[in-house]
C-alpha positions as CSV (number, residue, x, y, z in Angstrom):
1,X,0.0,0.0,0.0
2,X,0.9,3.6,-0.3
3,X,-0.3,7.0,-0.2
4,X,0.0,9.6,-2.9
5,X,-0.4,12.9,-2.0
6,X,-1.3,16.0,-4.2
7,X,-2.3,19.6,-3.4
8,X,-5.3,21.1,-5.1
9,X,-6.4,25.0,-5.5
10,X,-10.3,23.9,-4.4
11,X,-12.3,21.9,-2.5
12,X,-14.4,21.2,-5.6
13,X,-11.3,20.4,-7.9
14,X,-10.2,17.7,-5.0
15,X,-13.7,16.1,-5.0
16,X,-14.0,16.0,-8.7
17,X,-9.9,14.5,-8.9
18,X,-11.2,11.9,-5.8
19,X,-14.1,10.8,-7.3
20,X,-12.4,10.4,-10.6
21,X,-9.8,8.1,-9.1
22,X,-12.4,6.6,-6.9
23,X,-14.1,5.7,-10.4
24,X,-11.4,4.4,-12.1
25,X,-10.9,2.0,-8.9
26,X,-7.1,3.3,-8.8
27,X,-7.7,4.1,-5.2
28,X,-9.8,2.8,-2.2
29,X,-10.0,6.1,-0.1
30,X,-9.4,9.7,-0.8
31,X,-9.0,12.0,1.8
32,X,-9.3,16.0,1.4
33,X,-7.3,17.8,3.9
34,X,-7.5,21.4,4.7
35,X,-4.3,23.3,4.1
36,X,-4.0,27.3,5.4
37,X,-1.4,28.2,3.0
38,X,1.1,26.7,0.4
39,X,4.4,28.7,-0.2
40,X,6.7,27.2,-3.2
41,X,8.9,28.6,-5.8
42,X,7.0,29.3,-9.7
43,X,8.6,30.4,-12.3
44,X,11.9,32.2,-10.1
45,X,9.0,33.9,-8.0
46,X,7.8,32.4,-4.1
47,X,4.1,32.2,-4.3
48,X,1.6,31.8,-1.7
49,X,-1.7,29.8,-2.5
50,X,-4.3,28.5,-0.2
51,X,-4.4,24.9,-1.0
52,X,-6.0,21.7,-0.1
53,X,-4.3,18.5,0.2
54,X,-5.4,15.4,-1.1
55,X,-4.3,12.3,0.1
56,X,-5.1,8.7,-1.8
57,X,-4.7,5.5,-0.4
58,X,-3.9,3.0,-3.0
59,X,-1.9,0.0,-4.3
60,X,1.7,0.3,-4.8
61,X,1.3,-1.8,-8.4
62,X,-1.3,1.1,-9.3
63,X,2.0,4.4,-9.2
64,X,2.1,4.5,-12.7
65,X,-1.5,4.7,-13.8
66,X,-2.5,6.3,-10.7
67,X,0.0,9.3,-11.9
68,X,-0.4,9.4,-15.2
69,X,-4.1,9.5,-14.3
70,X,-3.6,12.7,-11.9
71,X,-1.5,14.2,-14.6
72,X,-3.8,14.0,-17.1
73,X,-6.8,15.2,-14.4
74,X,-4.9,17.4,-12.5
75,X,-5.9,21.7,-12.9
76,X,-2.0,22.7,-12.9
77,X,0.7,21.8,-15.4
78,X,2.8,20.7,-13.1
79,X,1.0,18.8,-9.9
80,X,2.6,18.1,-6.9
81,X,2.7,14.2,-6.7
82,X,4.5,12.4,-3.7
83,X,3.9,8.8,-3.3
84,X,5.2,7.2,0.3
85,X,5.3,3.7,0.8
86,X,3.4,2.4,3.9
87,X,5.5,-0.1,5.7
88,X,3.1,-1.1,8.4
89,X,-0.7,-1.3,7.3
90,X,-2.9,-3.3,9.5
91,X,-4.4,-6.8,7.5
92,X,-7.9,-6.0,7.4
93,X,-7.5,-2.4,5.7
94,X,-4.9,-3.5,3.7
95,X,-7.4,-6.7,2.5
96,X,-10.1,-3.6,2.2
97,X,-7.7,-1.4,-0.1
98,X,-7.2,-4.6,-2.3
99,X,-10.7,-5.6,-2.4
100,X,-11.8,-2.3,-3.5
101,X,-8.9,-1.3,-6.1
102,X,-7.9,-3.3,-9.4
């Protein structure tokens, strides 16, 4: 199992991305986590962007199409995508996640 994270710029653009994965079965649970305020680099300039966070529980066999999916989805050219591995997941989510995921 892992967990992708990726920021979003609205609360409806992280439903519509979570229920779009959620769809596709590349995930078993989306999660939409308030964020205050996102400060990166753009372009040689620091921004500052209220964001949301979106975090998506899926199957580590599933990081290729699960990316290419959010790249394709995604509102910015250039989404933030982090995928961490979960090394301890307890057996009966785990079994969940597969059950629910292709």
């Amino acid at each position: 199992m892992m967990l992708v994270l990726t920021t979003l710029p609205s609360y409806m653009s992280a439903e519509s991305l979570a229920s779009k994965i959620l769809d596709a079965k590349l995930a078993a649970c989306c999660s939409i986590l308030r964020m205050e305020r996102s400060m990166y680099r753009w372009k040689g300039k620091v921004r500052k962007e209220s964001e949301l966070l979106l975090m998506i529980k899926a199957r580590k066999s599933s990081y290729p199409k699960l990316e290419a999916f959010i790249k394709k989805n995604h509102p910015h050219k250039c989404p933030e995508i982090v995928a961490l591995a979960a090394s301890k997941v307890s057996k009966d989510y785990k079994k969940w996640l597969y059950s629910e995921t292709r």
